[in-house]
KOLDO-118223 format. One line per 10 residues: number of its first residue (from 1); their letters; for each residue x, y, z of C-alpha. Coordinates in pm, 1 decimal. Example, Ala and Ser with C-alpha at 12.3 -4.5 7.8 and 13.67 -1.06 7.14 Angstrom:
# KOLDO-118223
1> as> 1230.0/-450.0/780.0; 1367.0/-106.0/714.0
***
This chain:
# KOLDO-118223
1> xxxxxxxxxx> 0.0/0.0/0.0; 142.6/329.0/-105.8; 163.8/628.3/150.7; 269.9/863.1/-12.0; -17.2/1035.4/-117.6; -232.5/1104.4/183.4; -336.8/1471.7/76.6; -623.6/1519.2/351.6; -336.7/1476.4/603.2; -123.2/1723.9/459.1
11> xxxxxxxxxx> -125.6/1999.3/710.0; -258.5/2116.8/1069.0; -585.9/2313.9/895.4; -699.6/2000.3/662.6; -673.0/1789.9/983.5; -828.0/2018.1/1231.4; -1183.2/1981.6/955.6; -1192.8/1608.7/1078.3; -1415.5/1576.7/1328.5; -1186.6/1545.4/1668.0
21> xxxxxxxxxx> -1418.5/1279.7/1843.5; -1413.6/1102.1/1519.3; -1040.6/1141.4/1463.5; -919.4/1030.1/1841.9; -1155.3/763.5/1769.9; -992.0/639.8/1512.9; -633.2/678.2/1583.8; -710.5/526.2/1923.1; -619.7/179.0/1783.8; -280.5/287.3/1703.2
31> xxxxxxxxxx> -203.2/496.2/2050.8; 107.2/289.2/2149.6; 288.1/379.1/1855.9; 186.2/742.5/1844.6; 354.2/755.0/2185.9; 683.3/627.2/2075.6; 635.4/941.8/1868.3; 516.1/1227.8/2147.2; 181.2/1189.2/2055.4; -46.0/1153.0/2367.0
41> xxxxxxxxxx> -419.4/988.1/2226.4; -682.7/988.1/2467.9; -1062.7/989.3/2418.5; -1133.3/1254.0/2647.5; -1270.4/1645.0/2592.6; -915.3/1714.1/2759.2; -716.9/1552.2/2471.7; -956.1/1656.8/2211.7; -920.2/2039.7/2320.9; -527.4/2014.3/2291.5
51> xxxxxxxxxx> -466.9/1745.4/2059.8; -112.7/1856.8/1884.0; -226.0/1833.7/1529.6; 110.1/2008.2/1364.7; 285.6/1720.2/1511.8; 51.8/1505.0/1397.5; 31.5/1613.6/1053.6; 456.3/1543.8/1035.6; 405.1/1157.3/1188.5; 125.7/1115.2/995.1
61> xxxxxxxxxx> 347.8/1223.8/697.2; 649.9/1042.9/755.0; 562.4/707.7/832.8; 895.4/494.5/936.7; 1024.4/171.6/981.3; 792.1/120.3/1305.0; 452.4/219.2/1192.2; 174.7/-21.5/1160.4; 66.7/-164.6/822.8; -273.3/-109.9/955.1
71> xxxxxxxxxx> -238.1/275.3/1014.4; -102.0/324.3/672.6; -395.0/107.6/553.6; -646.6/294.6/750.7; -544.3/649.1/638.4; -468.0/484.5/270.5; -840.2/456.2/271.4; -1002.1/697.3/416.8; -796.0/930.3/213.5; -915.2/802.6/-67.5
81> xxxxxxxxxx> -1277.2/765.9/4.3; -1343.3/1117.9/174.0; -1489.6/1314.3/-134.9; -1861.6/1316.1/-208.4; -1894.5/1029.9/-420.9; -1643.4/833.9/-196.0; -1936.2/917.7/61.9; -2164.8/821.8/-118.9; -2053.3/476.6/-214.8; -1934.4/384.6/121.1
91> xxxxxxxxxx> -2301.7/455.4/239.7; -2463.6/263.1/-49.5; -2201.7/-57.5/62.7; -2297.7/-54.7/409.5; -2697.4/1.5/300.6; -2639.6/-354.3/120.6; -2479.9/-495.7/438.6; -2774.1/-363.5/631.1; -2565.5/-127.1/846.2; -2623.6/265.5/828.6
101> xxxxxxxxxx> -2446.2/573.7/1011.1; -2723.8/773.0/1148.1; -2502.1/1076.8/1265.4; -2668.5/1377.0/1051.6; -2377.3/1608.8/1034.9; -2093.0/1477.7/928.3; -1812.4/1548.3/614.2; -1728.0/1317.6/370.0; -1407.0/1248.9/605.9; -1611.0/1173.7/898.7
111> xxxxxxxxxx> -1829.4/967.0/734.6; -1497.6/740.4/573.3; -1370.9/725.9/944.7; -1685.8/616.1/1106.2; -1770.4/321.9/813.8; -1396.4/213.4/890.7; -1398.9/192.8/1260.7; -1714.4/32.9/1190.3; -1597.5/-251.3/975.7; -1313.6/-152.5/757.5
121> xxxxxxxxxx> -1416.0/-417.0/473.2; -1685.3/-260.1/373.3; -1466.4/51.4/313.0; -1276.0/-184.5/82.6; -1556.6/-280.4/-110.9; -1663.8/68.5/-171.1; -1345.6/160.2/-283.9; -1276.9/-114.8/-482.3; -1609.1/-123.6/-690.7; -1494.8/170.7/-865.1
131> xxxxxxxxxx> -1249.5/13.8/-1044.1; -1450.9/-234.2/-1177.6; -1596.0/73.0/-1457.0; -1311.4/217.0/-1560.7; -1175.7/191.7/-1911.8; -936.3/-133.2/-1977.2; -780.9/-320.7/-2224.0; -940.8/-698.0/-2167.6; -830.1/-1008.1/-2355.2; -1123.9/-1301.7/-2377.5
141> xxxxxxxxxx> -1074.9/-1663.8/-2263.2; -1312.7/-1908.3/-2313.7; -1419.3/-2247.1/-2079.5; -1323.6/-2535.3/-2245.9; -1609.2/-2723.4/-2405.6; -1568.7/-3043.0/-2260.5; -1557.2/-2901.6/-1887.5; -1801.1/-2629.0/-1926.3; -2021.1/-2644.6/-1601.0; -2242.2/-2470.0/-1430.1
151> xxxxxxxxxx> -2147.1/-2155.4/-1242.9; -2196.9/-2148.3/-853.1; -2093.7/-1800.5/-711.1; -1751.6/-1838.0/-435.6; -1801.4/-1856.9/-122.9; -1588.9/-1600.8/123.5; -1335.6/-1883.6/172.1; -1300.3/-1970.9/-200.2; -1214.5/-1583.4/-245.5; -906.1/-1634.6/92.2
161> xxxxxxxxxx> -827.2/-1906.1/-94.8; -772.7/-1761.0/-407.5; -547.8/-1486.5/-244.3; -361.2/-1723.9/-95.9; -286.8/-1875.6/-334.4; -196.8/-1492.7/-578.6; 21.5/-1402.7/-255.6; 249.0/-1673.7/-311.2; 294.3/-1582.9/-705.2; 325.2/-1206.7/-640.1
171> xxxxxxxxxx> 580.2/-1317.1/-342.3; 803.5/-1486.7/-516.8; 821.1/-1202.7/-882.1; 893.9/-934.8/-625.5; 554.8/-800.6/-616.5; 467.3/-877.7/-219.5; 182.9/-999.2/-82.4; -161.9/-915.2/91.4; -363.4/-947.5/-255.6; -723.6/-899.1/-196.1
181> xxxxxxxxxx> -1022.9/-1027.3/-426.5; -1324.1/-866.1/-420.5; -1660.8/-1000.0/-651.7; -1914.2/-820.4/-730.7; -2190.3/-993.1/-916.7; -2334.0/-727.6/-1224.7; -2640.6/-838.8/-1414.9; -2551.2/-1186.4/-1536.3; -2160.9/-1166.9/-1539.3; -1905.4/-1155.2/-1209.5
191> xxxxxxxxxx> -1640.7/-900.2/-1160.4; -1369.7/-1014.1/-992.7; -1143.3/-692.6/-843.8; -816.9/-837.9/-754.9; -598.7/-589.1/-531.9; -178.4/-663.6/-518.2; 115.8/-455.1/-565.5; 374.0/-371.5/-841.0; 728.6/-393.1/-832.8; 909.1/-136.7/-550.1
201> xxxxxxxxxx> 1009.9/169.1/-722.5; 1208.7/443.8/-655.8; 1194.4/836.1/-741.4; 1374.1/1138.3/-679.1; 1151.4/1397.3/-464.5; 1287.0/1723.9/-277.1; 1222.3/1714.3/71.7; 1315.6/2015.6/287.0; 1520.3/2161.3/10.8; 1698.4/1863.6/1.6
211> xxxxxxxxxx> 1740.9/1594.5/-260.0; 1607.9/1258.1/-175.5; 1449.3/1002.1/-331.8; 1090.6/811.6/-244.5; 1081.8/455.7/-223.4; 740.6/268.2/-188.5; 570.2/-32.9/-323.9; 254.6/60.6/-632.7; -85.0/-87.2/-644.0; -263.5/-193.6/-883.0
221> xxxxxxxxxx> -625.5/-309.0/-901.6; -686.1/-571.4/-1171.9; -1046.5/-663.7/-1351.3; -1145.8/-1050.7/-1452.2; -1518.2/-1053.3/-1596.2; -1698.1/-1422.6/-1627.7; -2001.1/-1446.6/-1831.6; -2205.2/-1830.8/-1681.1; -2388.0/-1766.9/-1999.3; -2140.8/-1808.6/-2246.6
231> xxxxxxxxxx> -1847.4/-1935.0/-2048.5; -1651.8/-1622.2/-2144.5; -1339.3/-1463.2/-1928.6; -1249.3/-1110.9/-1979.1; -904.9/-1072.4/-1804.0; -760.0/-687.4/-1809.8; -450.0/-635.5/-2040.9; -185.9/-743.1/-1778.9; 121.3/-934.6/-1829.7; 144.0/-1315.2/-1964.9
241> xxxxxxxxxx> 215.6/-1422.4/-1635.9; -61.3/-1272.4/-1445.5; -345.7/-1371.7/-1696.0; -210.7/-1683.6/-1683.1; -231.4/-1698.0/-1312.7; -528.3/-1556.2/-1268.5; -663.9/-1807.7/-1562.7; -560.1/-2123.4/-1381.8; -647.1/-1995.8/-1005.1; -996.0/-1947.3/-1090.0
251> xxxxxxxxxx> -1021.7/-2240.2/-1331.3; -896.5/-2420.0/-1002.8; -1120.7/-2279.8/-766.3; -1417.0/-2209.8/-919.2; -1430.3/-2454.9/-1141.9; -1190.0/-2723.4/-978.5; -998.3/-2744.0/-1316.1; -687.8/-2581.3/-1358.6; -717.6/-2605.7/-1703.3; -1093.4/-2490.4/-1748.5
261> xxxxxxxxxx> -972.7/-2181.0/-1966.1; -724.4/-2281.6/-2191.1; -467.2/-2022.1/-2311.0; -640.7/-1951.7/-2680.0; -892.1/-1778.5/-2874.4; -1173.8/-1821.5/-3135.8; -1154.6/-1526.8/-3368.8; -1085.8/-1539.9/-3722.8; -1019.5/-1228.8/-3951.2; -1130.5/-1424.6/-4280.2
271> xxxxxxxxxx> -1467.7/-1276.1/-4337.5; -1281.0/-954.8/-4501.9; -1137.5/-1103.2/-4717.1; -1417.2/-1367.9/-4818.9; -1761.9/-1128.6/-4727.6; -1572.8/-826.7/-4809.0; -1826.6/-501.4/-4710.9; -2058.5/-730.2/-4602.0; -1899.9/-850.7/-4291.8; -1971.1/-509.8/-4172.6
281> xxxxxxxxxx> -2293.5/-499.8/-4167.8; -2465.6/-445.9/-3747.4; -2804.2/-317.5/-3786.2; -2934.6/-608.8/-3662.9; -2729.8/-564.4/-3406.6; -2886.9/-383.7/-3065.0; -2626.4/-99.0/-2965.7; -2439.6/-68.0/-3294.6; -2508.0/176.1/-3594.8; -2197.6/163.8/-3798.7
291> xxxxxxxxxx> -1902.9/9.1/-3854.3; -1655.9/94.3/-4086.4; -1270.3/-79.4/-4183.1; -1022.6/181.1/-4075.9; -690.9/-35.8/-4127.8; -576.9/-355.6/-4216.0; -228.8/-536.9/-4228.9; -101.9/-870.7/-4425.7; 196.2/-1049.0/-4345.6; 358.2/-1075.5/-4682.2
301> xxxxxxxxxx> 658.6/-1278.9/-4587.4; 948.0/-1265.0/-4775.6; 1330.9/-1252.8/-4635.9; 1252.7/-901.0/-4482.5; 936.8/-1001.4/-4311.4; 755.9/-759.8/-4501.1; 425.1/-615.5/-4327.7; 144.1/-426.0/-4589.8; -82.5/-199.6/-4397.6; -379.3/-27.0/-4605.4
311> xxxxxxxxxx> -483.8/295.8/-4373.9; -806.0/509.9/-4504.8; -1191.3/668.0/-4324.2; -1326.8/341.0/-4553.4; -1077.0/96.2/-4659.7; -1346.1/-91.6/-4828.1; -1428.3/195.5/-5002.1; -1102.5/331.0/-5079.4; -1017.1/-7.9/-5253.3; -1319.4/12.3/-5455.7
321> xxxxxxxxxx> -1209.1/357.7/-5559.1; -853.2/255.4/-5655.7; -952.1/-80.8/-5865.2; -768.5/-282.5/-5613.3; -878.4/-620.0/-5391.6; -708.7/-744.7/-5114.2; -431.1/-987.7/-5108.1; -534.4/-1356.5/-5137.7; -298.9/-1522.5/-4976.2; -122.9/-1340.9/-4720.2
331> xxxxxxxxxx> -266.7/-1360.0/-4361.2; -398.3/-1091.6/-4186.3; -242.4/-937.5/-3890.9; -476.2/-675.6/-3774.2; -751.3/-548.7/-3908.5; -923.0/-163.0/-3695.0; -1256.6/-45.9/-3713.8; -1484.2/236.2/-3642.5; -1758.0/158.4/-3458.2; -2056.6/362.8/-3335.4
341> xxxxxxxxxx> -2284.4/298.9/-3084.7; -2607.7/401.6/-2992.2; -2487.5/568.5/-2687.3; -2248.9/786.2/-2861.5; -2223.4/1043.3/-3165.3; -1859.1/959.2/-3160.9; -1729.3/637.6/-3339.9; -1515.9/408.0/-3086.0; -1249.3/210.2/-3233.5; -1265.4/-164.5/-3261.2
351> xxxxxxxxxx> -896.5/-357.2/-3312.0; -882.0/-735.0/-3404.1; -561.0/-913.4/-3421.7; -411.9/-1239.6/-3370.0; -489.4/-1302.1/-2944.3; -665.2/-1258.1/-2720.5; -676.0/-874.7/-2631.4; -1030.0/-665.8/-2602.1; -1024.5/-303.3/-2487.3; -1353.8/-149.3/-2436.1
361> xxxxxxxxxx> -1459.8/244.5/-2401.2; -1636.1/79.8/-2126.2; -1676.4/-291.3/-2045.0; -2051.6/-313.8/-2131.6; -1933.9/-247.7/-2544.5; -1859.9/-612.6/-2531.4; -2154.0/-765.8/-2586.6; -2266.9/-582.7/-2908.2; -1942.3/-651.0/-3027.1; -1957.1/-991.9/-2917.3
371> xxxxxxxxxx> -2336.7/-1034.7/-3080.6; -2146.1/-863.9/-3430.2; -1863.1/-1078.5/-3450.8; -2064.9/-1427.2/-3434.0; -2358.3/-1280.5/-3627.6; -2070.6/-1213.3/-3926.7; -1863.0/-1535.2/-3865.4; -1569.6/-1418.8/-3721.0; -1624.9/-1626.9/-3409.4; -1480.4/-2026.8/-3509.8
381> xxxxxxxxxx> -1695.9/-2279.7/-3464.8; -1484.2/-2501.7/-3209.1; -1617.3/-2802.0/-3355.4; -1447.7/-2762.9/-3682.1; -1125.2/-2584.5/-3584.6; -865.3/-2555.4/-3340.7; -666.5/-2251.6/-3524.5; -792.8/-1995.3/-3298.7; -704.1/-1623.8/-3353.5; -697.6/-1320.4/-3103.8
391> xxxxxx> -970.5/-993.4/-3047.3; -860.8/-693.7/-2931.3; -1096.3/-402.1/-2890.6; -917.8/-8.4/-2860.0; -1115.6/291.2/-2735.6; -1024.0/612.5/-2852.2
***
């Protein structure tokens, strides 16, 4: 967990808006330690009145060697989660947990210290969820056929298992441990939010006028979507490694088959070449209104590995203009189009190319595109092939 970053901590006056009963509260946990450092906590109007908050502000600030994992952790998130719609969602997590503040005037702060002395994992939920929407790059596995089963939703002690299991990979590639997974079922599919940290890094900061470098440990929050319905896995663009892991963890757990999502695709690029303009074609397709071929490479081979790449607004179009078809033999690499969506005046673009890779505009494009490409055949059939080829899906 980084701590580098805790901006509503930053001085005496940002402090000092934290309601003091509220603050003692919270720090209470960690009194031992903020004595080693001169820092007398005590739930009492006395303390309250006098608390030392400019000295507070600099341990706060400059965590050391000593200080508790579960202080950094604690401010870490309460940082984080003490704006307005950080309020918001921690009060919409506990409403689903059947737990409720009723104090009436309280500050976003307040309210992200009283939900985490009150149980700090739903503070971790709410702050994970977010995540879950934002733009990403996702590349699609999909349940082998012959061990496609039904879908039963993990128990608590499937998920510890699961991070037990991602601690000792991150462990041993330098990465650490205390992963967390979080699910969140949404609609049909399951979101899986797995929490672990990046490689240690170091960077040069002034401190006090002096030079000095900054060395902490980044996080980063990673997305796996299932679909029961079509036995689909949608595993953010990490590295090899990772989707890997993650891939065989919950085929293990979930599924109690290591293997249950083999590392390939089903996506063929053929239907350019064969349906030409036609392959384009989405309005029978709910969410889609147009989709045009923006670019398109062929391996041509040769002793210099020579890639062609036709670039136009229409490359269908732009072919017909010149006289010219596409090359018959040479397989296609990549092929980018423009999509646009009923949701937007703006076309987003659409990238398919040899693996696995699908980045959305937002994770819900998938299923139009998902409906297009099996409607226009560029889905295999897995009964009559095992050359599988890759989908990747680029918003701009």
């Amino acid at each position: 967990m980084s701590n580098y970053a805790l901006k509503r901590f930053a001085n005496a006056d940002v402090l000092k808006s934290v309601g003091a009963k509220y603050l003692i509260a919270f720090l209470e946990p960690h009194s031992s330690y903020l004595e080693s450092r001169q820092i007398d906590i005590q739930d009492s109007e006395e303390q309250i009145e006098c608390l030392d908050y400019n000295t507070l502000v600099r341990v706060l600030l400059a965590p050391n060697s000593d200080t508790p994992t579960s202080l950094i952790d604690a401010l870490y998130y309460v940082n984080e989660m003490a704006t307005e719609p950080g309020m918001d969602a921690i009060l919409r997590e506990l409403a689903r947990n059947g737990r409720f503040i009723d104090e009436k005037d309280s500050t976003p702060v307040d309210i992200a210290m009283q939900a985490w002395m009150m149980d700090s994992s739903l503070v971790e939920r709410a702050y994970a969820r977010q995540f879950v929407h934002k733009p990403r790059t996702f590349l699609n596995y999909y349940a082998d056929a012959q061990s496609l089963k039904a879908f039963s939703e993990p128990s608590e002690e499937t998920l510890r298992a699961m991070e037990s299991e991602f601690d000792d990979w991150f462990e041993e590639h330098k990465r650490g441990r205390n992963t967390r997974v979080f699910m969140f079922p949404r609609g049909e599919d399951y979101c899986f939010l797995i929490r672990h940290g990046e490689p240690y890094t170091r960077v040069p900061r002034i401190q006090n006028g002096e030079s000095s470098s900054l060395f902490f440990q980044p996080e980063k929050h990673d997305v796996v979507v299932y679909k029961p319905g079509t036995g689909e896995l949608r595993i953010n663009n990490t590295s090899k490694g990772i989707r890997g892991l993650y891939r065989q963890v919950i085929g293990k757990h979930v599924f109690d088959n290591i293997e249950h999502f083999p590392d390939c695709g089903r996506y063929s690029l053929e239907p350019l070449r064969t349906d030409g303009v036609r392959s384009l074609v989405c309005n029978d397709i709910p969410g889609l209104v147009e989709i045009k071929l923006a670019e398109i490479q062929f391996d041509m081979g040769g002793p210099y590995s020579a890639v062609r790449t036709i670039r136009a607004d229409d490359v269908f179009a732009d072919l017909m203009c010149r006289g010219e078809d596409m090359p018959e033999e040479a397989p296609i690499l990549k092929a980018s189009f423009r999509v646009r969506f009923v949701d937007s005046k703006r076309p987003r673009t659409v990238v398919i190319k040899p693996s696995n890779v699908a980045q959305y505009h937002r994770d819900g494009d998938g299923d139009p595109i998902e409906q297009w490409l099996r409607a226009r055949m560029f889905i295999i059939d897995e009964e009559e092939t095992d050359d599988i080829e890759e989908l990747m899906v680029g918003a701009r």
